[in-house]
C-alpha positions in Angstrom: 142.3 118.6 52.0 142.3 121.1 54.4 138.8 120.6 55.8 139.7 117.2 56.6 142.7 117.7 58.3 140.5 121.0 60.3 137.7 118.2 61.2 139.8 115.4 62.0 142.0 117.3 64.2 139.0 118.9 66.0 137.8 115.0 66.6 141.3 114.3 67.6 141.5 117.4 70.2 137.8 116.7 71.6 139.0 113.4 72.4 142.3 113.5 74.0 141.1 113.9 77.4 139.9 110.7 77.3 143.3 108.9 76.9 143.4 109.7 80.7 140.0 107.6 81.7 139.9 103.9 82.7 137.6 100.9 82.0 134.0 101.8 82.4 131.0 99.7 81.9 131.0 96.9 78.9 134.7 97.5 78.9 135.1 94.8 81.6 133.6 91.6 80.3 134.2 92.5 76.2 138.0 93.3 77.3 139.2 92.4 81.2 137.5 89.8 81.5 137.5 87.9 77.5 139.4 85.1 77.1 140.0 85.6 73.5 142.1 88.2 74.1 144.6 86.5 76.2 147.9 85.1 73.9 147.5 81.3 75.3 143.9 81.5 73.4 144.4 80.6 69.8 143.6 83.8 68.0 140.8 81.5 65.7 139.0 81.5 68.3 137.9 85.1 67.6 136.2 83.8 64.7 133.6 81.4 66.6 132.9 83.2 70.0 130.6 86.5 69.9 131.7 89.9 70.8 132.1 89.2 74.9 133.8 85.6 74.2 131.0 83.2 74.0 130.4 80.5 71.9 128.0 82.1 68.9 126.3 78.6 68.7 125.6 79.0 72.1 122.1 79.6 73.5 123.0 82.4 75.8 125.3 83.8 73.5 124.7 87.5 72.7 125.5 86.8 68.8 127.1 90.3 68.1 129.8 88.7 65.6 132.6 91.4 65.4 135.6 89.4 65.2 137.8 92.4 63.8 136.9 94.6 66.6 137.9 92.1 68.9 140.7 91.3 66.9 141.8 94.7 67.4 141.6 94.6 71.2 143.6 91.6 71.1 146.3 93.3 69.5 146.2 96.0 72.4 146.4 93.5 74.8 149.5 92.3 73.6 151.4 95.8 72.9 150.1 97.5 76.5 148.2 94.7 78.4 145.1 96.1 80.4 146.6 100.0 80.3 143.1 101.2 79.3 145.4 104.3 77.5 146.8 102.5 74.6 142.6 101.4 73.9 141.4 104.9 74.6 144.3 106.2 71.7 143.0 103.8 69.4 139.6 104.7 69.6 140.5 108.5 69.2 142.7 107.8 66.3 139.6 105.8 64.3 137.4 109.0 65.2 139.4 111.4 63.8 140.2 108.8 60.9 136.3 108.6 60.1 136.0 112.5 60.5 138.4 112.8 58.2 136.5 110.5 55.3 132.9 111.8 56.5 134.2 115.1 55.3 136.0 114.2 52.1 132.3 112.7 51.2 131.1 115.7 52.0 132.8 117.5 50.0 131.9 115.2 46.5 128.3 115.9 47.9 128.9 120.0 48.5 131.8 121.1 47.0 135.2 122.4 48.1 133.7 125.1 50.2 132.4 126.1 53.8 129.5 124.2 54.0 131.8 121.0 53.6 133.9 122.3 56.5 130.7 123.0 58.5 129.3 118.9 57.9 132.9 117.9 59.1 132.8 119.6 62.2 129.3 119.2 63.0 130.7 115.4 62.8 133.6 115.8 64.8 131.8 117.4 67.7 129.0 115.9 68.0 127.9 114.6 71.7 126.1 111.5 70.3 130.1 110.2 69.4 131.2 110.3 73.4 129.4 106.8 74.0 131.7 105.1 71.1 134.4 106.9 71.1 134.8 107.7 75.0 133.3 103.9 75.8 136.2 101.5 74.7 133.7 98.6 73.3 132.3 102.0 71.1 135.2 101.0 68.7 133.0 98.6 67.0 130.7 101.3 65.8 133.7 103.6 65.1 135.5 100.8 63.3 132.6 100.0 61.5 132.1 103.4 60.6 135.3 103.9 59.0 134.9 101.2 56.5 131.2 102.1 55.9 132.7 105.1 54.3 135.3 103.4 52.4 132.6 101.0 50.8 131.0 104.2 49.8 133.7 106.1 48.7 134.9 103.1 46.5 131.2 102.9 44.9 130.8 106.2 44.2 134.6 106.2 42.3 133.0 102.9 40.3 130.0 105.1 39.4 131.8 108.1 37.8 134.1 105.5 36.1 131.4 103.1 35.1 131.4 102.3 31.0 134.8 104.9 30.8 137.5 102.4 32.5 138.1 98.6 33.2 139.3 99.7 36.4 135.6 100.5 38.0 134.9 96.8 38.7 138.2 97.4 40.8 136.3 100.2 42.8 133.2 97.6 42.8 135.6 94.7 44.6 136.5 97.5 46.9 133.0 98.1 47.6 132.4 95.0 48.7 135.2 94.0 50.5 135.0 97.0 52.4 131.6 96.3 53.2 132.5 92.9 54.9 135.2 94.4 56.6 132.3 96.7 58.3 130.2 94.2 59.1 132.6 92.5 60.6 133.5 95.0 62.9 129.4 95.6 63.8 126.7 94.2 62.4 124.8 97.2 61.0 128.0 98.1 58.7 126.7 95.4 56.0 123.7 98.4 55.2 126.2 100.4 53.0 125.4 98.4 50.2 121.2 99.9 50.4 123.4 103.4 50.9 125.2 102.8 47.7 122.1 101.2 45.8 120.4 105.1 47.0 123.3 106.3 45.9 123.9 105.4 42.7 119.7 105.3 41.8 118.4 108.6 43.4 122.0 110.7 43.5 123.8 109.6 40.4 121.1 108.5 38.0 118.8 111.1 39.3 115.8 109.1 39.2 112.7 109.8 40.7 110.6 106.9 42.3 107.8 106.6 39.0 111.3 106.7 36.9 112.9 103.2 38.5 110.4 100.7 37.2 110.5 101.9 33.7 114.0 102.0 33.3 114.4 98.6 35.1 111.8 97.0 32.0 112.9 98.9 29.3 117.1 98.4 30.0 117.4 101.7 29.7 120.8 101.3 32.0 122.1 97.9 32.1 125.4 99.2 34.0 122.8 100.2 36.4 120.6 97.1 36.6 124.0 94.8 36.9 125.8 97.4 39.9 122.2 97.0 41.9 122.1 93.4 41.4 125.4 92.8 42.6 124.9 95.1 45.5 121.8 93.2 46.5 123.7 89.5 45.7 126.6 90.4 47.9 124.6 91.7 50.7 122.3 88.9 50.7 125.5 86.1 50.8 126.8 88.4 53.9 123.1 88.3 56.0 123.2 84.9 54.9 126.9 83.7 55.8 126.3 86.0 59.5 122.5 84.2 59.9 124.3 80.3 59.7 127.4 81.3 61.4 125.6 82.2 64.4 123.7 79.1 64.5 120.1 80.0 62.5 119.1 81.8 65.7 118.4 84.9 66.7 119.9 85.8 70.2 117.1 86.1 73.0 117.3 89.0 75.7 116.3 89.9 79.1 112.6 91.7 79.5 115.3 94.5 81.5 117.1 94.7 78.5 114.4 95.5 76.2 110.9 95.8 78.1 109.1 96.5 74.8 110.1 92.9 73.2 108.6 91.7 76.3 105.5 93.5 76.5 101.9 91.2 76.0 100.2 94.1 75.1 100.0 94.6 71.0 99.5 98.1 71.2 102.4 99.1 73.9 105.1 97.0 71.4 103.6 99.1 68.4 103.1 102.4 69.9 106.7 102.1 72.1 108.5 100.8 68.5 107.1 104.0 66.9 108.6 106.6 69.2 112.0 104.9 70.0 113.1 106.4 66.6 111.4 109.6 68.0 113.7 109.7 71.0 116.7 108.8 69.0 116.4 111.9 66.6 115.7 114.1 69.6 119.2 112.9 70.8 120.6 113.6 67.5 119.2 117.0 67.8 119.6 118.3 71.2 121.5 115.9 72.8 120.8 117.3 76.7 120.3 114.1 78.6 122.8 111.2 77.6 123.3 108.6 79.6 125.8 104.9 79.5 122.6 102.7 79.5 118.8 103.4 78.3 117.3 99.9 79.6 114.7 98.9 82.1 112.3 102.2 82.6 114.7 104.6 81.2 112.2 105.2 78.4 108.7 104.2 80.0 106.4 102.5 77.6 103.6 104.1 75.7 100.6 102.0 76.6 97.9 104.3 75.2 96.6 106.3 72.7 96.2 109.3 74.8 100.1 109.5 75.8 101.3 112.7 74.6 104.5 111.0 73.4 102.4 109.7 70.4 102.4 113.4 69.3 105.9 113.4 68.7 105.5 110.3 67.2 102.8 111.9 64.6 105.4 114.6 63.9 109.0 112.8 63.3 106.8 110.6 60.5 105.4 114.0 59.2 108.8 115.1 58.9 110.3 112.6 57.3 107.3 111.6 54.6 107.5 115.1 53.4 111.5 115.5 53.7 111.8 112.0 51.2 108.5 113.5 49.1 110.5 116.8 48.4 113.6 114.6 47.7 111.6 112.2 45.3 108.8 113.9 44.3 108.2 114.1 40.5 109.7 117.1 38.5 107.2 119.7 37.0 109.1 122.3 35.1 111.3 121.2 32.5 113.7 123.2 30.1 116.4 121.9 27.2 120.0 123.1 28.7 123.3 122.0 26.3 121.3 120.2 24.7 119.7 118.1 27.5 116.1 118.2 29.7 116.8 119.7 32.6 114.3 119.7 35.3 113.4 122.5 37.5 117.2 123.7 36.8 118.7 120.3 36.8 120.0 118.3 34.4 118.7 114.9 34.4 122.0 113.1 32.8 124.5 110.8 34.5 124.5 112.4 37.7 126.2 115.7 36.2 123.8 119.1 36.8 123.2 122.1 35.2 121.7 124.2 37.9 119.7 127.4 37.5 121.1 130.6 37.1 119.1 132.1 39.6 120.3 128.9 42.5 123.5 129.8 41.7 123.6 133.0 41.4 122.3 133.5 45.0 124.9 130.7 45.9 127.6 133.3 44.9 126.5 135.8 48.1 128.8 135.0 50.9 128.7 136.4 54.5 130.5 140.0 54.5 134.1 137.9 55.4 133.9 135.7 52.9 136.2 136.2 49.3 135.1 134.5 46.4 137.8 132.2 46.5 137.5 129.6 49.3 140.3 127.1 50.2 142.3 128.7 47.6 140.4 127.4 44.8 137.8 129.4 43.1 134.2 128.0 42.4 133.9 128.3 38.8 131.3 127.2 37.0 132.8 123.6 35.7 133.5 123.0 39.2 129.7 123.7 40.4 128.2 121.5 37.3 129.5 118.3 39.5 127.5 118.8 42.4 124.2 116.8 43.0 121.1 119.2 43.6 119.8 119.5 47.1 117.0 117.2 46.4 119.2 114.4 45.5 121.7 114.9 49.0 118.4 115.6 51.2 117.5 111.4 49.7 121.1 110.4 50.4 120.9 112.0 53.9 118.1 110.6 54.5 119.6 106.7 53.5 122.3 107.2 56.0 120.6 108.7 59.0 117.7 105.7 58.6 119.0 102.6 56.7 122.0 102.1 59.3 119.6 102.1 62.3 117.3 99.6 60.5 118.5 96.8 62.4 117.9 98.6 65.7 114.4 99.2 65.1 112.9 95.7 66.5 111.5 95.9 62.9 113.5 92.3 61.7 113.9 91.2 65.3 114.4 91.9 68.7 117.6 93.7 70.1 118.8 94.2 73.3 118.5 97.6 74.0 115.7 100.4 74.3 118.0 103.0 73.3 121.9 102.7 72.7 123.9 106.3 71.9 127.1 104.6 70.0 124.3 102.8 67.6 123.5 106.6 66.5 127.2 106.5 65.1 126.5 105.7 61.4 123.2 107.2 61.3 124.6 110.6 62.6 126.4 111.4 59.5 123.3 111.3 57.6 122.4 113.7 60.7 125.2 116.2 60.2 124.6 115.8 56.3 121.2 116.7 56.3 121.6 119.5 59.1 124.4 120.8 56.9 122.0 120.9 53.7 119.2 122.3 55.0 121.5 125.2 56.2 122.8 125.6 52.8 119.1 125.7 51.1 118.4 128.4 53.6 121.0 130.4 53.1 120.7 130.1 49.5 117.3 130.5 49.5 117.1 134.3 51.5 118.1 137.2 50.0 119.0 139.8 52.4 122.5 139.4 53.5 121.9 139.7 57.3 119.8 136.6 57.1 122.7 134.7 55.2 124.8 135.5 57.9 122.4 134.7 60.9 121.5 131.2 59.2 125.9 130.8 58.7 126.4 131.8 62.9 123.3 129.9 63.8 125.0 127.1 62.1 128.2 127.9 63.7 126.9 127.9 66.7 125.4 124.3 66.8 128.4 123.1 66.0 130.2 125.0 69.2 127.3 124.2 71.5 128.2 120.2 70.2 131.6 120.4 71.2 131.1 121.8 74.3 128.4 119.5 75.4 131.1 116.5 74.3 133.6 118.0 76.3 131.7 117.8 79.3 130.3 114.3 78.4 133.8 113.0 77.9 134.4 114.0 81.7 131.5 111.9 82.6 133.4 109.0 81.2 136.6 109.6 82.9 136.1 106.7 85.2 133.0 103.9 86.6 132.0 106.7 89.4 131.1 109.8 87.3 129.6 107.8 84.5 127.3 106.2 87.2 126.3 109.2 88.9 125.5 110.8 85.3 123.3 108.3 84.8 121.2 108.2 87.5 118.7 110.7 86.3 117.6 108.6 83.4 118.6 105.0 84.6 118.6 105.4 88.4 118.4 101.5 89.1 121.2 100.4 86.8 122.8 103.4 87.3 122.2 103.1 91.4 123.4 99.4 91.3 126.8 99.7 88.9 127.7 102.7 91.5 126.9 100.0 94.2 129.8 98.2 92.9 132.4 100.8 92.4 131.9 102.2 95.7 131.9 98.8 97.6 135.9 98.3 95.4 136.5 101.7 97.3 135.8 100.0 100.2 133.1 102.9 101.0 130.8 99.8 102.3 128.2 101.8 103.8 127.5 103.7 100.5 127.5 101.2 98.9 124.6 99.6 100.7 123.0 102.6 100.8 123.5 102.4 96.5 122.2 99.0 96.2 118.7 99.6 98.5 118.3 102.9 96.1 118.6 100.8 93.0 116.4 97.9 94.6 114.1 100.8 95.5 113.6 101.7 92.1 113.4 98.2 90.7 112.9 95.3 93.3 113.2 92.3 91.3 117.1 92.5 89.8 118.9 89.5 90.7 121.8 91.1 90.6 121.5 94.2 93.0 120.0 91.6 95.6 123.2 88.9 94.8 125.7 92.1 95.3 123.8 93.4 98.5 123.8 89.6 100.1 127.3 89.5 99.0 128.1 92.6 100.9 126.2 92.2 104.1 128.1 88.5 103.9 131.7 90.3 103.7 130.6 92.3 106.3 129.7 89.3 108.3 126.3 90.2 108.4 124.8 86.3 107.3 121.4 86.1 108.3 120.6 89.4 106.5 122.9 88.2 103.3 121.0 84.4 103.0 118.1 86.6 102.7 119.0 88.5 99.8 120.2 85.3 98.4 117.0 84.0 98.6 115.2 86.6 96.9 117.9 87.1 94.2 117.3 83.4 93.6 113.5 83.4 93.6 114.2 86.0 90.7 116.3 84.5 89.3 116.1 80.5 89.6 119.6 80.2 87.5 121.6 82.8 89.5 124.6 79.8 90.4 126.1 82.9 92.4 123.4 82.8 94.8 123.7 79.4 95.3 127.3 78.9 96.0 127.4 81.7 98.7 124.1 80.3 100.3 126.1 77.1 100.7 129.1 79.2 102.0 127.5 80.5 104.7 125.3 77.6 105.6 128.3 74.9 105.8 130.5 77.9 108.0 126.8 77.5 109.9 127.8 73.6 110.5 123.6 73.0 108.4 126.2 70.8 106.6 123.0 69.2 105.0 121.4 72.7 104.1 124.8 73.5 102.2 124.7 70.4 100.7 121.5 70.3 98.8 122.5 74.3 98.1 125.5 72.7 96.4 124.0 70.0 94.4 121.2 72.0 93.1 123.9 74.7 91.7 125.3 72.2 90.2 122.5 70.8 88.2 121.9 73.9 86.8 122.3 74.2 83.0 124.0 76.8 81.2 121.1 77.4 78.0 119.9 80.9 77.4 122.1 82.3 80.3 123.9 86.1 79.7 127.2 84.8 80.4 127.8 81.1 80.5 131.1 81.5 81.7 130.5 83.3 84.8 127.7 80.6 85.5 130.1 77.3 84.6 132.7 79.5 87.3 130.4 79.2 89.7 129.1 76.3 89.2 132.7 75.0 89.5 132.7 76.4 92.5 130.0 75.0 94.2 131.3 71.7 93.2 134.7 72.3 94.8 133.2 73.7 97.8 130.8 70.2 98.1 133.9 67.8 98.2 135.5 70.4 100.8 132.3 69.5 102.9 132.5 66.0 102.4 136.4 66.3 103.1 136.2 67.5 106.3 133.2 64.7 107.2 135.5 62.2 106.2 133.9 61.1 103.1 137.0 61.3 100.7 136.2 58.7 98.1 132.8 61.4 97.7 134.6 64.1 97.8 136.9 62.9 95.3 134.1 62.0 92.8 132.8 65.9 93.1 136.1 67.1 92.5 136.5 64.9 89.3 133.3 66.3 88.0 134.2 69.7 88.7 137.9 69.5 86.3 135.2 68.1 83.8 132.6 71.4 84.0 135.5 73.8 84.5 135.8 76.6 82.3 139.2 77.4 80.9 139.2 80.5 83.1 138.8 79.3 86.0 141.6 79.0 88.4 142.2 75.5 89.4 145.5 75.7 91.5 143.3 75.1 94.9 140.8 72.3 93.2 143.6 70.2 92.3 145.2 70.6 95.9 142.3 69.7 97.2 142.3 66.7 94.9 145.8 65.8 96.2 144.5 66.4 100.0 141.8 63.6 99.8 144.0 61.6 97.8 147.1 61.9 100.4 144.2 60.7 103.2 143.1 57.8 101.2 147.2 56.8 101.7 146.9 57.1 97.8 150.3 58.6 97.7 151.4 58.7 93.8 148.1 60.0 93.1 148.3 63.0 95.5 152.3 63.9 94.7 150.5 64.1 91.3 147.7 66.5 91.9 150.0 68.5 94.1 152.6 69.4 91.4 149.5 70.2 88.7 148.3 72.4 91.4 151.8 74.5 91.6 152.1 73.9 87.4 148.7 76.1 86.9 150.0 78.5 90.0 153.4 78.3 91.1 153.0 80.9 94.1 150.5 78.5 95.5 151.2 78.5 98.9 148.8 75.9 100.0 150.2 73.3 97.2 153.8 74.2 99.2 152.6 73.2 102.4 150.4 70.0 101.1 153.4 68.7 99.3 156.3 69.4 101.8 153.8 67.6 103.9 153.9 64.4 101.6 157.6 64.7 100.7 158.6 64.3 104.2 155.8 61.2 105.1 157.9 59.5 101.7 160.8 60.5 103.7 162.3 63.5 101.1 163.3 65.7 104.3 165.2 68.2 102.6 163.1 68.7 99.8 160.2 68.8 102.2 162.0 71.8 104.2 162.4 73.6 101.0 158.8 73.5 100.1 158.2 74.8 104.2 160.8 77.6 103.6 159.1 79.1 100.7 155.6 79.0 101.4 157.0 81.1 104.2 158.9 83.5 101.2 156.1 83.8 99.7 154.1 85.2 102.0 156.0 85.9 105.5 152.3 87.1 107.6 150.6 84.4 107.3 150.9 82.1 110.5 149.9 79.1 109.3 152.9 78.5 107.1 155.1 79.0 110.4 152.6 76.8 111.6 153.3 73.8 109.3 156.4 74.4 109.3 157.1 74.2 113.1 155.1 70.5 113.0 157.6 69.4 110.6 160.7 70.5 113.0 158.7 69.2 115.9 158.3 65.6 114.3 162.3 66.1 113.2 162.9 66.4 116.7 164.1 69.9 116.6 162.4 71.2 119.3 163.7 75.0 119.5 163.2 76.0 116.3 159.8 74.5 116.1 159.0 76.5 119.2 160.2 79.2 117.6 158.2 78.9 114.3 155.1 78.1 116.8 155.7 81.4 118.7 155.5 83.2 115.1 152.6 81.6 113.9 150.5 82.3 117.1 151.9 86.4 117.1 150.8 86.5 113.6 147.5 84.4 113.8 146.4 85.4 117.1 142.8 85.2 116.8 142.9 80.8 114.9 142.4 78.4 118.0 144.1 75.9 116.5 146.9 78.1 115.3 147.4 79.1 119.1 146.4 75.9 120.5 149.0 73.6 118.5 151.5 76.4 119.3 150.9 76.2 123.0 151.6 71.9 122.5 154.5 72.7 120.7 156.1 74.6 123.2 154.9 72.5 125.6 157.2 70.0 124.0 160.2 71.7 123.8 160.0 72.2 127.5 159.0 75.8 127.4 156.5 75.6 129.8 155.6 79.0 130.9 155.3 80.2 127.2 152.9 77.3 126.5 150.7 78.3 129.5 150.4 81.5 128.2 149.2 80.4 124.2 147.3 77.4 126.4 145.2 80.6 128.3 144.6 82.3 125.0 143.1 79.3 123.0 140.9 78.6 126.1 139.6 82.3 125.9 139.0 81.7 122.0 137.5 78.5 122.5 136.6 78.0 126.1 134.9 74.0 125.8 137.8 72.9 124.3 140.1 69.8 126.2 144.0 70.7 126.6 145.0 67.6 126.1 145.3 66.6 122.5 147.1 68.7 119.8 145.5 69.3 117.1 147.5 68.8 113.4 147.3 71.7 111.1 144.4 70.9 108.5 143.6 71.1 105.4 145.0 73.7 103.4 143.1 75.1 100.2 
């Protein structure tokens, strides 16, 4: 017990910094941004939308199913909101959680002693972990994790109980309900059940691989036979129930996302498929160079024979034929021990061993500090008889660093990464495991004591130089900025282009441009750096140079409805009211199949459709205007905010002298936002045309609460006294609206009328000046009545 306590708390302390750290990356769209999370979504909805809230049926859907995990963020959101510390805890807690369980299997593999306590912090530390545990949308592979163990814990208790107790078909139904519960929180938790067939065949029965047919024909082990063919049942009806809930289809991906998918070349996909496990060991091993994303060109392709990559390649495969031969090879040597054959010093009965006395015997030499007992409990012989050989855990090792990152191989179908650290979750226990064992059979192996010891502090060390490297990768993640700049190394044009964005929210604009040309430099073609460079240079009123990166960020990417709706922005602010309108329209006829995030694209699509009845507003054309507006509440996605379209709705209603109609809009306009100035202004306007003075006036004098610097609700205000005859006080809300909007011509110019009007002469000369300097072909003598307001 005391190793995992040690371990877990290590996980635990490794961690805590990270309670400090904010949002970063994913963390925005699976958690900020998801409408399942929110408590007005009904929490079933959890159950039919993917992992970052889309519809799994959906075409563009992403069809990661891990409705627990998202289940569990939900729960976050309604204890702490969007205080990223309360997720950050949670994730710590389920790492610590796992390191705890990682080492109690240890120990049934190892034994109650060091090398137990060695796996379990090798686990805890381990930099690989920062990604999953650090990254908030990790907690899928860390939740995951936890119940992978569980499943295997419970299988290995129905093994050692199997034909002894009723109650091992208990440990079976834990088994498998375990294992939903993992794939549930991420897909790759359903492969504990191939762990636990490995398991139970190679650990517990001890079988070699010319052993398992035989016993299969003859029935030598029906208890066996039946535990496998349940295994393989219940995995097959969870594939199957996850392949028809997500619609039959696999999800498709970007070429960024995964350029090997989208390679034509036969040889690059084959040659590129073959190393990426490669690179993922490597990263198991010395894990140097991590970064937040391994897309695009982070891991260039291998397009020939001659790249020395392939060498690596050769050797991993090498490696790991001869590590499963020595696990599974055939025994050669065998001896009669209590009555039983034992091979090469193991007994081959039930998963119980009687090892040599010569293993063991050098298994007694401890380093010089080391007593004999060890956790207080001394390693007698009955205790050692329990233990699988080190054949048996090297097999198991090996089933748990490779069957879990199966389904990340491109082997069954494409995924959307090249190379994702928090997938190397699961498979690094089999890492730790198999590091930890081949330490051990060293150390047991040599003779000489000062090699013992060099082979225990070598160990020791790795696990030190691991949690020093995750200390300083959990700073990385402390917010958007440092992960970026970590990241440029491997990824500069994601990295480049996601720093683009956090520096432009610190308003550092011209770093930020500078940000977005260095990712475009690396990769030209991303729609998205060329959207968020047009969108800057258009903030900064910079338009010509923004519709140009429009125009590229469209041409690669035809679907980009962004693009669209701000080329239409700046074309209709251009008065190429025809130019903005075909921009509009064709937004708007874009589908959303096969698209990343459908939700983002029906926003904008919205938007474009709101903005087209504004244009045909203010040409007079409300019965069009109203027909675009219609169809836009019918696209509208339920997060869209819709205060300012249903104004607008009551606006060209309220001009077609369609009166009901407009009150109507107006008050479903403040029901979805009831700080909505506009909605304020556009109904105290109507209540005081159906003669409602005093409920008019109210409406005036809070837009004005609401927001007391913004002139034109002085402004509205003021024509209301004006037409009420109450001449000072509308020049008084005149004078405030043209201090406080000095620069809006027809702020200043209706002000200057107004105090015309109450016979203030000399201050309306003054505003009268000012408007001609802001506008100078404009007449004097017409006033001009406030607008529109949206």
């Amino acid at each position: 017990m005391i190793a995992e306590l040690v371990s877990s708390a290590l996980g635990l302390a490794l961690y805590l910094n990270t309670l400090s750290a904010d949002f970063c990356y994913d963390d925005s769209r699976a958690i900020k941004t998801n409408q399942d999370l929110l408590p007005e979504t009904p929490w079933t909805h959890i159950f039919y939308n993917d992992f970052w809230g889309t519809l799994l049926t959906h075409s563009g859907s992403h069809k990661s199913y891990r409705p627990l995990c998202t289940l569990s963020f939900r729960l976050n959101h309604a204890i702490g909101g969007l205080n990223p510390w309360s997720y950050h805890l949670v994730n710590v807690l389920l790492h610590a959680a796992v390191t705890g369980l990682f080492t109690n299997f240890s120990k049934i593999l190892l034994g109650d002693g060091y090398w137990t306590f060695m796996a379990g912090l090798m686990f805890a530390s381990h930099p690989i972990h920062t990604e999953a545990v650090a990254g908030i949308v990790g907690r899928a592979d860390v939740g995951a994790s936890f119940f992978f163990l569980l499943s295997l814990l419970c299988y290995m208790k129905h093994c050692s109980t199997r034909g002894s107790s009723a109650r091992t078909w208990g440990w079976f139904l834990g088994t498998g309900m375990c294992a939903g519960c993992s794939m549930l929180w991420k897909e790759q938790g359903v492969t504990v059940l191939a762990v636990s067939a490995v398991y139970d065949v190679f650990v517990f029965h001890r079988l070699k691989m010319k052993q398992i047919l035989p016993t299969i024909y003859k029935r030598k082990n029906l208890s066996l036979f039946l535990s496998i063919s349940l295994l393989t049942f219940w995995g097959t009806s969870l594939l199957g129930s996850r392949l028809y809930w997500m619609g039959n289809k696999p999800p498709s991906f970007s070429n960024s996302d995964n350029p090997a998918a989208d390679s034509d070349s036969l040889l690059a996909r084959t040659l590129t498929f073959f190393y990426l496990p490669t690179k993922n060991l490597w990263l198991l091993l010395c894990p140097d160079t991590l970064s937040f994303d391994w897309s695009m060109d982070a891991v260039p392709l291998l397009k020939t024979i001659s790249d020395w990559r392939n060498l690596h390649t050769v050797a991993f495969y090498t490696g790991l034929l001869l590590l499963a031969y020595f696990g599974l090879k055939s025994p050669s040597i065998e001896r009669e021990c209590n009555g039983k054959f034992v091979t090469n010093g193991k007994q081959n009965a039930n998963g119980h061993s009687c090892h040599s006395e010569v293993e063991y015997g050098n298994s007694e030499i401890k380093p010089s500090f080391a007593s004999k007992v060890e956790n207080g409990i001394r390693n007698n012989a009955s205790q050692r008889t329990q233990l699988p050989s080190t054949e048996n855990i090297v097999v198991l090792s090996l089933s748990l660093l490779i069957i879990p990152f199966v389904p990340a191989t491109n082997l069954f179908f494409y995924v959307g990464f090249v190379i994702a650290e928090r997938v190397l979750y699961i498979p690094s226990m089999g890492f730790c495991l198999l590091i930890t064992v081949g330490a051990r059979a060293l150390y047991v192996k040599v003779q000489k004591r000062f090699l013992k010891s060099l082979i225990f502090y070598a160990t020791a060390a790795l696990i030190v130089f691991y949690g020093l490297k995750t200390a300083i990768r959990n700073g990385d993640w402390q917010n958007e900025e440092m992960l970026y700049r970590s990241g440029i190394k491997v990824n500069p044009a994601k990295a480049w282009g996601n720093l683009g964005n956090v520096l432009k929210s610190q308003s550092k604009i011209s770093e930020a441009e500078s940000a977005y040309r260095n990712a475009l430099y690396y990769r030209s073609n991303m729609a998205d750096m060329l959207y968020n460079l047009g969108l800057l240079l258009q903030e900064n009123s910079r338009f010509a140079e923004a519709l140009h990166y429009y125009k590229l960020a469209i041409g690669s990417r035809p679907t980009l409805a962004s693009a669209y709706l701000n080329t239409g922005i700046i074309l209709m602010n251009q008065g190429k009211s025809e130019e903005a309108r075909r921009t509009f329209l064709k937004c708007s006829e874009i589908p959303d199949e096969n698209l990343k995030d459908p939700h983002a694209h029906k926003n904008s699509v919205t938007s474009c459709l709101y903005n087209l009845g504004k244009l045909y507003h203010e040409q007079g054309h409300y019965e069009d205007a109203l027909s675009v507006y219609k169809e836009a509440i019918q696209k509208m996605p339920r997060q869209f905010a819709p205060q300012s379209l249903y104004n607008m709705m009551g606006e060209a209603y309220m001009r077609l002298s369609m009166l009901p109609e407009a009150e109507h809009w107006y008050m479903e306009s403040l029901r979805s936002k009831t700080d909505h100035i506009p909605a304020h202004l556009t109904y105290g306007k109507l209540l005081a045309l159906t003669g409602r003075k005093s409920e008019a006036e109210k409406f005036f004098l809070k837009a004005i609460e609401l927001d007391p610097t913004k002139g034109n609700c002085y402004m509205h205000y003021g024509q209301f006294l004006l037409e009420e005859a109450r001449l000072i006080e509308a020049a008084e809300m005149a004078k405030k609206a043209a201090e406080l909007d000095s620069t809006e011509f027809d702020v200043v110019f209706n002000a200057a009328h107004m105090l015309r009007q109450a016979s203030l002469n000399e201050a309306a000369e003054k505003y009268y000046d000012l408007a001609a300097r802001l506008r100078p072909n404009a007449g004097r003598a017409s006033p001009r009545h406030p607008g529109p307001v949206t």
